[in-house]
VOPAGU-2260 file (C-alpha; in pm, 1 decimal, decimal comma):
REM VOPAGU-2260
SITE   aa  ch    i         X         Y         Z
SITE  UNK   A    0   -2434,7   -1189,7   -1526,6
SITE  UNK   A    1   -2226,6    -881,4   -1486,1
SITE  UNK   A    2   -2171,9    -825,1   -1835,1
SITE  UNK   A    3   -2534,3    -906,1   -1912,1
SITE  UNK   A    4   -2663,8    -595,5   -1701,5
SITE  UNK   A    5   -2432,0    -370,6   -1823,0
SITE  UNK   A    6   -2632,3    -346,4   -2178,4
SITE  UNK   A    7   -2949,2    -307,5   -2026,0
SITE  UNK   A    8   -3161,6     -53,9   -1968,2
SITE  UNK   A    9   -3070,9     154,4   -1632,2
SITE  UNK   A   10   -3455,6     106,0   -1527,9
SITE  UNK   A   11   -3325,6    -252,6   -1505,3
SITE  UNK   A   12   -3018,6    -242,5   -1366,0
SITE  UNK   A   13   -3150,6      26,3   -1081,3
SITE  UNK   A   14   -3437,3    -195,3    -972,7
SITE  UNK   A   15   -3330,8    -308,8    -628,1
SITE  UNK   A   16   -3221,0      36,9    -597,1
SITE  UNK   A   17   -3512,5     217,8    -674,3
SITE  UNK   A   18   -3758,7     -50,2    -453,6
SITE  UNK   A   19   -3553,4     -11,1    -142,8
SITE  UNK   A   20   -3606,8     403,3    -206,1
SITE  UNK   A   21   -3949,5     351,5    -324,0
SITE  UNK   A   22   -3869,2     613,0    -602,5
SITE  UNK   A   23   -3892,1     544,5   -1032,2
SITE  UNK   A   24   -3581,7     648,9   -1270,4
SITE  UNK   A   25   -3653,5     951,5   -1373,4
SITE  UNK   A   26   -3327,8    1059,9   -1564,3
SITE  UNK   A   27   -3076,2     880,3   -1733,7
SITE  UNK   A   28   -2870,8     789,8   -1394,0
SITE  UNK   A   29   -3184,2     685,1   -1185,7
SITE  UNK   A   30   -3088,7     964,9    -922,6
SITE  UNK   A   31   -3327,8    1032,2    -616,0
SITE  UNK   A   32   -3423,7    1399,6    -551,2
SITE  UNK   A   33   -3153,4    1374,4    -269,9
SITE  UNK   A   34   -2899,5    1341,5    -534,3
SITE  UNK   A   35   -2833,9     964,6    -439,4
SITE  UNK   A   36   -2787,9     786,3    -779,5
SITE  UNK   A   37   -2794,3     435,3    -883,5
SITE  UNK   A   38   -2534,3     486,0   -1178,7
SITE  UNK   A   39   -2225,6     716,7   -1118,2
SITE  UNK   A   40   -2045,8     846,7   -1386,0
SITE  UNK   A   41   -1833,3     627,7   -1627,3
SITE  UNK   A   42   -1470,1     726,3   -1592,9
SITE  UNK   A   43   -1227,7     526,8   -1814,5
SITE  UNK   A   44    -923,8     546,0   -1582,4
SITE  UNK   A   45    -891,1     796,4   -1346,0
SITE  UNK   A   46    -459,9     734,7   -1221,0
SITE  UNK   A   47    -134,0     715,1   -1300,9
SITE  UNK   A   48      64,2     383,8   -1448,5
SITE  UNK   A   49     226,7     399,4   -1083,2
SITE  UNK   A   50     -92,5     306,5    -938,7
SITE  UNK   A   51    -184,5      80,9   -1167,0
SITE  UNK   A   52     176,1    -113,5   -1106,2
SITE  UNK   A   53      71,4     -71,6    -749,2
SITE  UNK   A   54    -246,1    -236,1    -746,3
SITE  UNK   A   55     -79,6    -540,5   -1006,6
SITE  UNK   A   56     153,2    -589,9    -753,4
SITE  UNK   A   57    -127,6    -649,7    -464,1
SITE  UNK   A   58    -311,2    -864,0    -662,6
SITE  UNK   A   59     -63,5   -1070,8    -794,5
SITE  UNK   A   60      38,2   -1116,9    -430,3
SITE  UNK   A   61    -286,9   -1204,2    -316,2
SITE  UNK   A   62    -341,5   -1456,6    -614,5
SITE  UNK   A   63       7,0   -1619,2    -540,7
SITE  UNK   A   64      89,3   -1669,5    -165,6
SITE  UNK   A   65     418,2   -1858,5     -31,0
SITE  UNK   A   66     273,9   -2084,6     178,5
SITE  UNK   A   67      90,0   -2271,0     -87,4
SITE  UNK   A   68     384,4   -2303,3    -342,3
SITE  UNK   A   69     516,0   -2578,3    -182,4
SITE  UNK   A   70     201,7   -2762,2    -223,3
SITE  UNK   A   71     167,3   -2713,5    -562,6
SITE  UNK   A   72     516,4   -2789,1    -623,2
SITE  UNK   A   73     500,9   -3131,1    -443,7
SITE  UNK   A   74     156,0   -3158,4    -650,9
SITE  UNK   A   75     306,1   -3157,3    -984,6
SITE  UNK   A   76     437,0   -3424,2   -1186,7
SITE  UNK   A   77     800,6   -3458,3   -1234,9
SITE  UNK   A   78     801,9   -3124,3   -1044,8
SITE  UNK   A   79    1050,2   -2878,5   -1184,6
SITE  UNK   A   80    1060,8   -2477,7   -1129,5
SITE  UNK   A   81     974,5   -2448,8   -1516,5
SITE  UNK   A   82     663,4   -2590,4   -1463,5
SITE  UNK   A   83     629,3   -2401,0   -1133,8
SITE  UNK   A   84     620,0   -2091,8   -1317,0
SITE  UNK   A   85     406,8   -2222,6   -1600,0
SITE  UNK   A   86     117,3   -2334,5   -1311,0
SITE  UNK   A   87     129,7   -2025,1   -1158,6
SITE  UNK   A   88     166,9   -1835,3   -1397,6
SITE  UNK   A   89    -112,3   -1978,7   -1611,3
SITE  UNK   A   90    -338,9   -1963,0   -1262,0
SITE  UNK   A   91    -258,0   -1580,9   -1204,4
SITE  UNK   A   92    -329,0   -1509,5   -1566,0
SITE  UNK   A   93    -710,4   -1649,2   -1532,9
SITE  UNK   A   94    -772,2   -1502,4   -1228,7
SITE  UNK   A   95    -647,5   -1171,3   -1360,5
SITE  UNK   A   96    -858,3   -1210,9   -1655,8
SITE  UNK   A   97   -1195,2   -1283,4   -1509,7
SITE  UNK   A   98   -1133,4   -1030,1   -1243,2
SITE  UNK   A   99   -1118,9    -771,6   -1481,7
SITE  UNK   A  100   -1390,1    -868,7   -1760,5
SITE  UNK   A  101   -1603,2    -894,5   -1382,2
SITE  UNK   A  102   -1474,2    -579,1   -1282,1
SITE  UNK   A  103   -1505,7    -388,2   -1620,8
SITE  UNK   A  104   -1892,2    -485,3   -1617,2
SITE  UNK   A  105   -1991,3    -405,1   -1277,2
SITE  UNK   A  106   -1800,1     -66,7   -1386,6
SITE  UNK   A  107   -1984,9      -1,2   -1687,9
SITE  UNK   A  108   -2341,5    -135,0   -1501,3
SITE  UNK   A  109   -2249,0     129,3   -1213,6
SITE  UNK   A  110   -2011,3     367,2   -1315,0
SITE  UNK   A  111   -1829,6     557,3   -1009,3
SITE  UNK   A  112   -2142,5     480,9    -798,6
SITE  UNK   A  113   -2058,4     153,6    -809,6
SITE  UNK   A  114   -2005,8     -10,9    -468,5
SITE  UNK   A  115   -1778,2    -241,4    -291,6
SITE  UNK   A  116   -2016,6    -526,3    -294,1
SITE  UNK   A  117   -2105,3    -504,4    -648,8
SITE  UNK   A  118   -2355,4    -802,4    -652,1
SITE  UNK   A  119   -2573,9    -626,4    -438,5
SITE  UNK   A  120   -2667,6    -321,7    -666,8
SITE  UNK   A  121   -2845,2    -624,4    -882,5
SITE  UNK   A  122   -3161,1    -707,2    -871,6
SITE  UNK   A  123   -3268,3   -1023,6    -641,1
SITE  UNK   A  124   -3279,8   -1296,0    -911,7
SITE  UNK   A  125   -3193,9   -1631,7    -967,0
SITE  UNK   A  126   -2874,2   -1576,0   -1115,9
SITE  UNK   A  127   -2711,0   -1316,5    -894,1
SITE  UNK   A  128   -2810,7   -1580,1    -569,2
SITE  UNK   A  129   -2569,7   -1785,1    -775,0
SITE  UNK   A  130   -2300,9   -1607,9    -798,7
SITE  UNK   A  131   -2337,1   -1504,1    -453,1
SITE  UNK   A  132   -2280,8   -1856,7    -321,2
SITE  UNK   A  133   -2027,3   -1922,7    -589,1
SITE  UNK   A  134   -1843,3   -1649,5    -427,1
């Protein structure tokens, strides 16, 4: 659903927006008169590979915690650490990719305005209560 809104019209995208602020898009980034805008500017990357290796590292962290690895290992069949690495490896790898194609569409839907709860700059519909629960 996140990559669906990113390729449509910012009249779309800003709906919920623009209700709760009673206000129409008027310009190309649905910005009130306040300066608030729906849509923030669209900033490819905006750090240093440092940070980025930072941030990996978090992730990956968060993705793979100790306490579960002996779970998984006693879960496997004909457990070895070869196929340790291969489980986790694989399951870090799909996590890291859907977080990003997610991410990469909320950014493009939002740009810098986007915020931490990106589900709720979408419009109330049947598919975003979806995802919320899925979540």
């Amino acid at each position: 659903k996140v990559v669906y809104y990113a390729f449509q019209p910012r009249s779309v995208v800003c709906e919920s927006f623009l209700a709760r602020n009673n206000a129409t898009c008027v310009d190309d980034r649905c910005c009130l008169e306040s300066g608030e805008c729906c849509i923030g500017e669209v900033v490819a990357f905006n750090g240093t590979f440092l940070t980025f290796l930072q941030a990996l590292a978090i992730l990956a962290t968060s993705f793979c915690c100790a306490v579960h690895i002996f779970l998984l290992y006693n879960d496997l069949q004909n457990p070895t650490v070869k196929r340790l690495n291969t489980a986790t490896g694989s399951a870090m790898l799909t996590c890291a990719v859907l977080y990003t194609i997610i991410s990469f569409g909320g950014y493009f839907t939002f740009g810098d305005a986007i915020s931490s709860d990106l589900l709720s700059g979408y419009p109330l519909s049947l598919d975003v209560t979806i995802c919320r629960i899925g979540i």
